[in-house]
C-alpha positions in Angstrom: -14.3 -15.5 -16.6 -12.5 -16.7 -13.3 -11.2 -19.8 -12.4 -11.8 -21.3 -9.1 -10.4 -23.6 -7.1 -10.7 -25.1 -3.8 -7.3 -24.7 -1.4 -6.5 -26.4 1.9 -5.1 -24.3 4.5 -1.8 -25.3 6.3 -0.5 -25.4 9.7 -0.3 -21.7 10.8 -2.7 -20.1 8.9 -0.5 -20.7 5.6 -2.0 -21.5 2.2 -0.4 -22.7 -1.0 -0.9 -20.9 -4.3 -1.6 -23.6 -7.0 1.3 -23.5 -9.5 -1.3 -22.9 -12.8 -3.1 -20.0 -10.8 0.2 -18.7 -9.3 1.4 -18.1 -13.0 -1.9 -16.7 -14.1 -1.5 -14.0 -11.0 2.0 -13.3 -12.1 3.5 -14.3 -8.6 7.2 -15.1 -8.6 9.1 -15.4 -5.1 10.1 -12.3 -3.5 6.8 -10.2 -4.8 4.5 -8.5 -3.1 0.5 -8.7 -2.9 -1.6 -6.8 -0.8 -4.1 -9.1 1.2 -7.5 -7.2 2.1 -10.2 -9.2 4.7 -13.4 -8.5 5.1 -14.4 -10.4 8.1 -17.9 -8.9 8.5 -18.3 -11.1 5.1 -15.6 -13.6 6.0 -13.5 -12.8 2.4 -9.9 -12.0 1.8 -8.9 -10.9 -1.6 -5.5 -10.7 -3.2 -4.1 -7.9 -5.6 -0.7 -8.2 -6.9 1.2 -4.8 -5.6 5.1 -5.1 -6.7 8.0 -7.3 -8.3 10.4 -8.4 -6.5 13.6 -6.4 -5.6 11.6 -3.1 -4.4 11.6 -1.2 -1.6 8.6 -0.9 0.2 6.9 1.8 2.8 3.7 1.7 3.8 2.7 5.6 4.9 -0.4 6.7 6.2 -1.4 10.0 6.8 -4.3 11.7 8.4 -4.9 14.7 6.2 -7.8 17.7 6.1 -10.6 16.0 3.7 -10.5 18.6 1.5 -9.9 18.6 -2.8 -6.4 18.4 -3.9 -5.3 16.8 -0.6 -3.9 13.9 -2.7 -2.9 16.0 -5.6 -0.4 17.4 -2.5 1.1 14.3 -1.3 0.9 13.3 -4.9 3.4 15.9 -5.8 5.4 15.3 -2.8 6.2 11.9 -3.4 7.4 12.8 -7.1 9.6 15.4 -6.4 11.7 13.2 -4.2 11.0 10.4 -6.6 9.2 8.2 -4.6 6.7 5.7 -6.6 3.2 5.3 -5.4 2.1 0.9 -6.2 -0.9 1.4 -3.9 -3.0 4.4 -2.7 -6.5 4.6 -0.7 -8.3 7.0 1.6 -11.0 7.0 3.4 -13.3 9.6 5.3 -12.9 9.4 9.8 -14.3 12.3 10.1 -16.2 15.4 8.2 -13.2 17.8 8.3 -10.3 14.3 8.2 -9.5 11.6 6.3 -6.6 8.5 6.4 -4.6 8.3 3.1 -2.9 4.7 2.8 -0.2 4.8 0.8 1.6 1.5 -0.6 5.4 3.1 -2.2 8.5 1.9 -3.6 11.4 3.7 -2.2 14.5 2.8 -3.8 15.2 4.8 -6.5 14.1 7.8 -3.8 16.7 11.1 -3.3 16.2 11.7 0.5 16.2 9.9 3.5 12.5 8.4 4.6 13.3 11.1 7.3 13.5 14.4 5.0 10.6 13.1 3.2 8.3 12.7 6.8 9.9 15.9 7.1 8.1 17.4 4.0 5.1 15.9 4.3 4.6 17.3 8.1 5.0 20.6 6.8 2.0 20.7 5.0 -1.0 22.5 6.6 -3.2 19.4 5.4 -1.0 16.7 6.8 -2.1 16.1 10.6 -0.1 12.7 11.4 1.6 10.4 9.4 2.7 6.8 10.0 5.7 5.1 8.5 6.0 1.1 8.6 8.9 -0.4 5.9 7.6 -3.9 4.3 10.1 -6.4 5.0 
């Protein structure tokens, strides 16, 4: 069952993480947890992404919406070793989609450039956006 409990925000938007629900989570300083808001419903939700000590790359791509798309970019990202933590995708149109990809890039074997590289060769890859996670 969950546990809840009632938090106060701080100055600047910042909350604090009770210390018996931060263990619970498994946070530890350093790792990383995806936040996702709703604000048609006014929610946010928390889901724990990565340890500490990783290197992080969000890339999203707007891809044909077609099957094995992700099996693609799936491949992709495991021949250059690259480790997928998050993935989602969503339909913009009825011939596109965006694929949001959440990766750990430090055990990776080419530059983020030669992987861009591979990915844009791909007749179903249309754009891609990279953004490292400090």
């Amino acid at each position: 069952m969950p546990s809840y409990e009632i938090i106060k925000i701080n100055e600047d938007g910042k909350l604090e993480v009770p210390s018996e629900a931060a263990q619970e989570l498994g946070v530890f300083e350093g790792g990383y947890f995806l936040l996702e808001v709703s604000p048609e419903i006014k929610e946010a939700r928390l889901e724990h992404i990565a340890l500490p000590g990783k290197d992080l790359v969000e890339i999203e791509l707007v891809v044909k919406d077609e099957p094995g798309v992700l099996a693609t970019i799936s491949g992709i990202f495991a021949q250059y070793d690259v480790n997928i933590l998050f993935n989602e995708s969503e339909e913009i149109s009825d011939k596109e989609a965006v694929l949001i990809s959440i990766v750990d890039t430090s055990k990776m074997n080419v530059s983020i450039d030669e992987l861009k590289e591979a990915l844009s060769k791909r007749d179903e890859v249309q754009d891609i956006l990279v953004k490292h996670i400090d």
